[in-house]
C-alpha positions as CSV (number, residue, x, y, z in Angstrom):
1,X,-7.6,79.2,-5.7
2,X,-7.3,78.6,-9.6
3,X,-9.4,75.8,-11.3
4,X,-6.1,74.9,-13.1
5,X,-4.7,74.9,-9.9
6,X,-7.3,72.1,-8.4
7,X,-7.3,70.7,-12.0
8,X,-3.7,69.7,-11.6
9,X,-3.7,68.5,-7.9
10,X,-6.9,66.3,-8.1
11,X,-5.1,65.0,-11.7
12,X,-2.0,63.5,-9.9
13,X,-3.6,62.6,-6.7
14,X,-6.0,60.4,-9.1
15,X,-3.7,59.2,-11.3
16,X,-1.8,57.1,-8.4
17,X,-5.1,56.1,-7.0
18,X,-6.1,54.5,-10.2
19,X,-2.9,53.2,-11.6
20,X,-3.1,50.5,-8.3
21,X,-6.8,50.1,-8.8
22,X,-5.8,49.2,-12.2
23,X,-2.8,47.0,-10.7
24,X,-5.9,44.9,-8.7
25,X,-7.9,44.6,-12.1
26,X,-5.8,43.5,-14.4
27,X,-4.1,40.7,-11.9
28,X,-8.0,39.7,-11.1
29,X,-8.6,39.6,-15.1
30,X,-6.0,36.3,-15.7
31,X,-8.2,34.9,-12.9
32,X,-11.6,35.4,-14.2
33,X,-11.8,37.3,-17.6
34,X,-11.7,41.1,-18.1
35,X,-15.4,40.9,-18.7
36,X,-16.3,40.2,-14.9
37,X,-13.2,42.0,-13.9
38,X,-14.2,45.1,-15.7
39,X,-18.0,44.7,-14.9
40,X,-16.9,44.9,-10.9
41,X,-14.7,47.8,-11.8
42,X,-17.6,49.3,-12.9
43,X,-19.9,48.4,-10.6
44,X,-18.1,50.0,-8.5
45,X,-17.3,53.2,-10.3
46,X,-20.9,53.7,-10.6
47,X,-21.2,53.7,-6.2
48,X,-18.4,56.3,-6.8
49,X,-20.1,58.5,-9.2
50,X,-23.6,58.0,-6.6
51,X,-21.7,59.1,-4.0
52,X,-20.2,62.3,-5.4
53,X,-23.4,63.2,-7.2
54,X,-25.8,63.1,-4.1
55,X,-22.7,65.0,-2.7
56,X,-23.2,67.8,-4.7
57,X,-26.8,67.1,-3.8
58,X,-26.4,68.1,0.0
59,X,-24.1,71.4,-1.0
60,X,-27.3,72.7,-2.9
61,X,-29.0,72.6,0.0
62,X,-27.2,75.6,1.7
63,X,-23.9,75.0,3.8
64,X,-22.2,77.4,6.1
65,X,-19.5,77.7,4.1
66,X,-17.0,79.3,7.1
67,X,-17.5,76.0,8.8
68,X,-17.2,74.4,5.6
69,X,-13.9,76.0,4.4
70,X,-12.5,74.7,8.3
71,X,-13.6,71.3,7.5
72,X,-11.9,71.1,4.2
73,X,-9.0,72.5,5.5
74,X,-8.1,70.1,8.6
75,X,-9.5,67.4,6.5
76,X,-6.6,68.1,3.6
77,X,-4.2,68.5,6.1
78,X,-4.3,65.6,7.5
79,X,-4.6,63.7,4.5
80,X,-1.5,65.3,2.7
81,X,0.5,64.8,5.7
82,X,0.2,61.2,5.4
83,X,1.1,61.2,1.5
84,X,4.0,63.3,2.6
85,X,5.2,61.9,5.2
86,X,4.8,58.5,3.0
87,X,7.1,60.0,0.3
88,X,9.6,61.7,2.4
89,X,10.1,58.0,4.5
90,X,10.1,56.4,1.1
91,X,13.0,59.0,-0.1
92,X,14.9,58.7,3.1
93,X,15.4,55.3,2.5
94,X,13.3,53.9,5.6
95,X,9.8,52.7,3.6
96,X,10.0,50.8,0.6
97,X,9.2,52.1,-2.7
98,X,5.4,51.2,-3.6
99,X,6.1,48.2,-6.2
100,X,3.2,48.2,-8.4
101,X,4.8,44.9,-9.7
102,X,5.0,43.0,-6.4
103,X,1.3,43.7,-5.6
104,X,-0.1,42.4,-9.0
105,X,2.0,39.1,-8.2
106,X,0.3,39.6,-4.7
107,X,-3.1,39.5,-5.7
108,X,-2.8,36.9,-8.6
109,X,-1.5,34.4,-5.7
110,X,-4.4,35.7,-3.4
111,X,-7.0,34.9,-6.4
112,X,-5.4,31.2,-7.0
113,X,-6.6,30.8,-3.6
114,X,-10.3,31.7,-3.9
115,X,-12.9,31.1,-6.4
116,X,-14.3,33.5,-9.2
117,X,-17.0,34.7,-7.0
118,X,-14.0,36.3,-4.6
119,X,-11.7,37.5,-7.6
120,X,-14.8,40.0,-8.7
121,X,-15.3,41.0,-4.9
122,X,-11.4,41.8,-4.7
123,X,-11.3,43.7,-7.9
124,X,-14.6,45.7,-6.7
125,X,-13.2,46.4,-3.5
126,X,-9.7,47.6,-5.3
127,X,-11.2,49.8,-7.5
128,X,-13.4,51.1,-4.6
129,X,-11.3,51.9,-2.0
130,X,-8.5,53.8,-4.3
131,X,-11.5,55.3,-6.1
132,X,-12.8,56.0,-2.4
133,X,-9.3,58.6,-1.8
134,X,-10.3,59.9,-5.3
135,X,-14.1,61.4,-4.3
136,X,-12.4,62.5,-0.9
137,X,-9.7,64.8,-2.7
138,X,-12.4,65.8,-5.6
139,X,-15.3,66.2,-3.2
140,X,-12.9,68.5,-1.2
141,X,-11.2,70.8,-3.6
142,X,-14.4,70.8,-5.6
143,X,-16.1,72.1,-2.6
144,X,-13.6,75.1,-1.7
145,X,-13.3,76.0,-5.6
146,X,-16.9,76.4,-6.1
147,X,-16.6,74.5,-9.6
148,X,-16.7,70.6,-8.8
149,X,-17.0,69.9,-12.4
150,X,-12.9,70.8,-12.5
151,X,-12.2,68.6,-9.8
152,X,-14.2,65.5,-11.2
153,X,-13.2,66.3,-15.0
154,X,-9.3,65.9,-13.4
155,X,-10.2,62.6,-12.1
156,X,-12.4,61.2,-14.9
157,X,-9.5,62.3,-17.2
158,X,-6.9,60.4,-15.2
159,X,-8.9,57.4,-15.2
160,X,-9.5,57.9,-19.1
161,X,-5.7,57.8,-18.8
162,X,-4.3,55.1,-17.3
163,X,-7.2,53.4,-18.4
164,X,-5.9,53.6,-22.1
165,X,-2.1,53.1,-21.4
166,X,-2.9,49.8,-19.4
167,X,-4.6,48.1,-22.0
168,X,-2.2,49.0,-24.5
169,X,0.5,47.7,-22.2
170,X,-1.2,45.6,-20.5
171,X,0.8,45.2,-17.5
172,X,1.5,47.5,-14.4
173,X,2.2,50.7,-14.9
174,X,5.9,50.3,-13.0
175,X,7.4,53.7,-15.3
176,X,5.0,55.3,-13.2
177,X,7.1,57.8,-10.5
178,X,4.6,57.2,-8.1
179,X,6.5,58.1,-5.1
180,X,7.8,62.0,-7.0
181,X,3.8,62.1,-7.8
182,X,2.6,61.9,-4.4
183,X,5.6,64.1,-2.9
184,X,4.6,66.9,-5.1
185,X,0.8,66.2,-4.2
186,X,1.3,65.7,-0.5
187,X,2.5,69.6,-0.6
188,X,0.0,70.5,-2.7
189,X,-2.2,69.3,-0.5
190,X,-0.8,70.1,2.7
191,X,-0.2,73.9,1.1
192,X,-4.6,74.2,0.4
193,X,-5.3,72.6,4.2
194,X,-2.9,75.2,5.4
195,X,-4.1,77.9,3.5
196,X,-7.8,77.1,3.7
197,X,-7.9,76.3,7.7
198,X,-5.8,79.7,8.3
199,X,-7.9,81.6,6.0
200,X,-11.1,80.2,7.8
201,X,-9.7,81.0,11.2
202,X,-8.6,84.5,10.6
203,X,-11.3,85.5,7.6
204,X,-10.0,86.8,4.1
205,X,-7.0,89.1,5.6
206,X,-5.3,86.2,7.0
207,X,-3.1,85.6,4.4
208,X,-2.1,89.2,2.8
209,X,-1.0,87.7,-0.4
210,X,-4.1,85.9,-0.6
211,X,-4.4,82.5,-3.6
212,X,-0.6,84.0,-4.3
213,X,1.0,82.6,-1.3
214,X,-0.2,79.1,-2.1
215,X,2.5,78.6,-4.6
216,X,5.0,79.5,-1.2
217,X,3.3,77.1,0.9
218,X,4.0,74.7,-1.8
219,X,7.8,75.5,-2.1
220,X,7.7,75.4,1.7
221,X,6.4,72.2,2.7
222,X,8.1,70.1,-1.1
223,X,11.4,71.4,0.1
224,X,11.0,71.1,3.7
225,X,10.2,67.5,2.8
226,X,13.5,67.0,0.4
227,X,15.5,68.4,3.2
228,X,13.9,65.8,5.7
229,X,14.3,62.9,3.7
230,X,18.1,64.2,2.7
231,X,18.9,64.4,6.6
232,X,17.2,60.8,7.1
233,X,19.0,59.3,4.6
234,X,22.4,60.6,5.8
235,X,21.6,59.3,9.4
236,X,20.8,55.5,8.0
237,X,23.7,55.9,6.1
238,X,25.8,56.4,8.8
239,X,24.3,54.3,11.2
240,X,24.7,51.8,8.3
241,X,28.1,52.3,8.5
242,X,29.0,52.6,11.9
């Protein structure tokens, strides 16, 4: 697999993740100030940079990488399953479309509610938990590329990212096509756990194209997805109707 390859899907995957932690903070900031807000955003970026540091730790050690590889490969399947299966109900028309809008209004009413002690816990635990799916896709691609340095450079530049364009805007990022994002990176990632749990089952002949047929298994599963949502759609539609 190409670094530019888990450069780009680590890049989107984080860029969703941290335009709703961003979402959280910047509702929590009218509460308290952006100096606590950004202090537990912080904090709890720094838990995030512990964790993937003393992961890289343990993978010095000496991993079987065969067992390692399967791992990686169910675990990335299942994840991008559920971002898929997200996007394609969201494009069918059954699931609403995330509205980044609605959940800053969301929090800010759940903050008038507490006290400033609660705001910083919510905008730690916001920036946590999205920053949580981030190490899981980083730690994971890094792992199977060999260079986690791509893999977290994607993610630290995505946070650099929206980081900048919220405080210029200074508002959710709503322009954001958050559900075409994680459509695209749902087959991404379903196309590597494929690739990578196959390849680990059948050793390096399983796939005779070998890192070239990931760029099929992304075609596969992004139109095999548009053509699900399409047929959905057309059912509630008629149902609708009828």
């Amino acid at each position: 697999m190409s670094d530019w390859g888990i450069f780009l899907a680590t890049y989107l995957a984080a860029t969703v993740e941290w335009v709703e932690a961003f979402t959280i903070v910047l509702a929590v900031s009218m509460s308290i100030g952006w100096g606590r807000a950004a202090g537990a955003a912080a904090a709890a970026l720094l838990v995030l940079g512990a964790m993937t540091a003393a992961t890289g730790g343990v993978l010095r050690l000496g991993v079987d990488m065969h067992w390692l590889q399967l791992f990686i490969g169910v675990f990335l399947l299942l994840f991008g399953v559920r971002w898929l299966a997200k996007a394609v109900a969201r494009q069918a028309g059954l699931k609403a479309l995330h509205d980044e809008e609605a959940e800053f209004e969301e929090t800010r009413h759940e903050l008038e509610r507490g006290d400033r002690h609660g705001a910083w816990l919510i905008a730690f635990k916001g920036v946590f938990l999205e920053g949580l799916e981030v190490w899981l896709i980083v730690v994971a691609l890094g792992m199977k590329g060999h260079h986690p340095a791509v893999a977290t450079g994607a993610a630290l530049l995505a946070l650099l990212v929206v980081a900048a364009v919220g405080m210029l805007v200074r508002a959710p990022l709503r322009r954001v096509p958050e559900n075409a994002i994680k459509f695209v990176v749902g087959a991404m990632i379903v196309a590597f756990g494929t690739f990578w749990t196959i390849e680990a089952l059948g050793g390096a002949t399983a796939w005779a194209l070998g890192d070239w047929s990931l760029p099929a298994l992304v075609g596969f599963y992004l139109l095999g997805g548009l053509s699900v949502a399409t047929v959905l759609r057309r059912r509630c539609v008629a149902e609708a109707v009828s």
